[in-house]
C-alpha positions in Angstrom: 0.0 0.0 0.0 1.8 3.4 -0.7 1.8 6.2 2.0 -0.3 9.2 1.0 2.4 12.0 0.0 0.3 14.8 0.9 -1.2 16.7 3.9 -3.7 19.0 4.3 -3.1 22.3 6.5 -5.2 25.4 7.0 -3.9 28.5 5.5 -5.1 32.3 4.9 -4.7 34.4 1.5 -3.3 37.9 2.5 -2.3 40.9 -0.2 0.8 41.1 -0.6 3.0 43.0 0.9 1.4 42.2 4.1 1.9 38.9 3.7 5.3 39.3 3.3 5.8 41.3 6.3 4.3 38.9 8.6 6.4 36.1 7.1 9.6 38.0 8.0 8.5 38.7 11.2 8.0 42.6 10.9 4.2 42.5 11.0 2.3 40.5 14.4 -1.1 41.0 13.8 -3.1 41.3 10.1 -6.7 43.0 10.4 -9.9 41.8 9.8 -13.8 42.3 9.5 -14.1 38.7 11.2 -13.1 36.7 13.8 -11.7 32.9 14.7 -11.4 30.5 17.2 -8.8 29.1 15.0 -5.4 28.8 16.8 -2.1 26.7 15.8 0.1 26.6 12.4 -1.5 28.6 8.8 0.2 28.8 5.6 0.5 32.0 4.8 -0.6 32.5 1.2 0.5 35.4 -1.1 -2.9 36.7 -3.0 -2.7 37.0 -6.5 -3.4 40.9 -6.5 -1.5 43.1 -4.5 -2.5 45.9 -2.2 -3.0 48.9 -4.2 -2.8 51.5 -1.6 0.3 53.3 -2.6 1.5 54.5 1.3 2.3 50.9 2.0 4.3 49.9 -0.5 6.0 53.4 0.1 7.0 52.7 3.5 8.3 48.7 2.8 11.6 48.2 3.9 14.2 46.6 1.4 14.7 43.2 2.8 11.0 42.6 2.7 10.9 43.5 -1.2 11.5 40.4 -2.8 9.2 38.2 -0.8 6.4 40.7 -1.3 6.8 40.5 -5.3 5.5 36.8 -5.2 2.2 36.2 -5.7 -0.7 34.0 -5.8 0.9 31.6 -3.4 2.1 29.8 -0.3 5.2 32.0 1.0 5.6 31.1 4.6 4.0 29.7 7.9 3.2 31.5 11.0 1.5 30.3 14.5 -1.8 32.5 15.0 -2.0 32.9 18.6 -4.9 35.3 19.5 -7.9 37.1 17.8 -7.5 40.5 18.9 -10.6 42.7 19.0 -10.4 46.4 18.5 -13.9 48.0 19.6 -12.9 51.3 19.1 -10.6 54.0 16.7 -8.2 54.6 19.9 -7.7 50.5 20.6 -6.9 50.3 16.9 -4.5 53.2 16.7 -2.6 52.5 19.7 -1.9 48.8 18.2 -0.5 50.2 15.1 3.0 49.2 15.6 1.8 45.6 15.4 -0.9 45.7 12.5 0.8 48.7 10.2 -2.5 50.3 9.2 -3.2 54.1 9.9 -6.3 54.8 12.2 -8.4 55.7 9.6 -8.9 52.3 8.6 -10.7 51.2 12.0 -14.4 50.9 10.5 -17.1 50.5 13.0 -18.3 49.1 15.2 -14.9 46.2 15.4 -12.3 45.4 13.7 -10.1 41.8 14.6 -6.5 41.1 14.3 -4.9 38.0 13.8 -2.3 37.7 16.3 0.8 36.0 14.4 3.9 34.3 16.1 6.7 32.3 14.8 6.6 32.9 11.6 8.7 31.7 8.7 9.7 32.0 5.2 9.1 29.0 2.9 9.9 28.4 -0.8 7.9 29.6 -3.0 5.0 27.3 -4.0 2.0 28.4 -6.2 -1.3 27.7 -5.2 -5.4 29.2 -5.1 -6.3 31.4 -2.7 -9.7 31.3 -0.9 -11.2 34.5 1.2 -10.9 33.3 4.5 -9.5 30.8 6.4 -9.2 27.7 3.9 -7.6 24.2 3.7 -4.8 23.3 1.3 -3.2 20.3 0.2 0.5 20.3 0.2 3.0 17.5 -0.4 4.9 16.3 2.3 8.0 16.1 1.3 8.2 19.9 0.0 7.0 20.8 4.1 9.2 18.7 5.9 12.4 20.6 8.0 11.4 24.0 6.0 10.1 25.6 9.5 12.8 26.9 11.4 12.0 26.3 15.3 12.4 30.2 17.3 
């Protein structure tokens, strides 16, 4: 009988180049309209369009360029560890550090953020995106040792 090569994992499609900063550790915690109980390992997944606001690519510093000029597919892991809520435009600004966005994002009447630790950069390996949080099959062999331990 041969041994199934693949596993499935849970991952989540972010635009890029948040994706890449929370691969390469310099982003924490990536906003949303929704929350999770999910907690553990997600694939991070590059989206296949970029982020068009202008002021964050602006503001991207060097050694996150490369990794954020992949697209439409897995570029790292990271452990999400919390689901942040931010009830109000004060809560949301005074986490800025973590989630990069200016206040005038925070839209009524929450906003959540994915609380990301451990993260890592894996080879780039193309794959479909999905809105939220979605399953993905990946072979074994290409996951194995390619998560550094921190």
């Amino acid at each position: 009988m041969a041994r199934d090569s693949r596993t499935t994992v849970h991952a989540l499609s972010i635009r890029q180049p948040w994706a890449a900063l929370i691969v390469l550790g310099l982003k924490t915690v990536e906003v949303r309209r929704w929350a999770t109980p999910r907690r553990g390992p997600l694939l991070i997944h590059a989206a296949r369009l970029p982020d068009p606001r202008c002021e964050v690519w602006e503001n991207l510093p060097p050694e996150a360029q490369p990794v954020a000029r992949q697209y439409g597919g897995i570029i790292g892991i990271a452990d999400l560890v919390d689901c942040l809520v931010y009830e109000s435009p004060e809560e949301f600004a005074w986490d800025r550090p973590r989630h990069w966005n200016p206040p005038e994002w925070f839209k009524p009447p929450r906003l959540f953020g994915f609380q990301f630790a451990n993260p890592s950069q894996l080879p780039f390996q193309p794959a479909l995106g999905w809105m939220r949080i979605f399953r993905i099959d990946l072979e074994k062999k290409k996951m194995r040792g390619s998560r550094s331990k921190s």
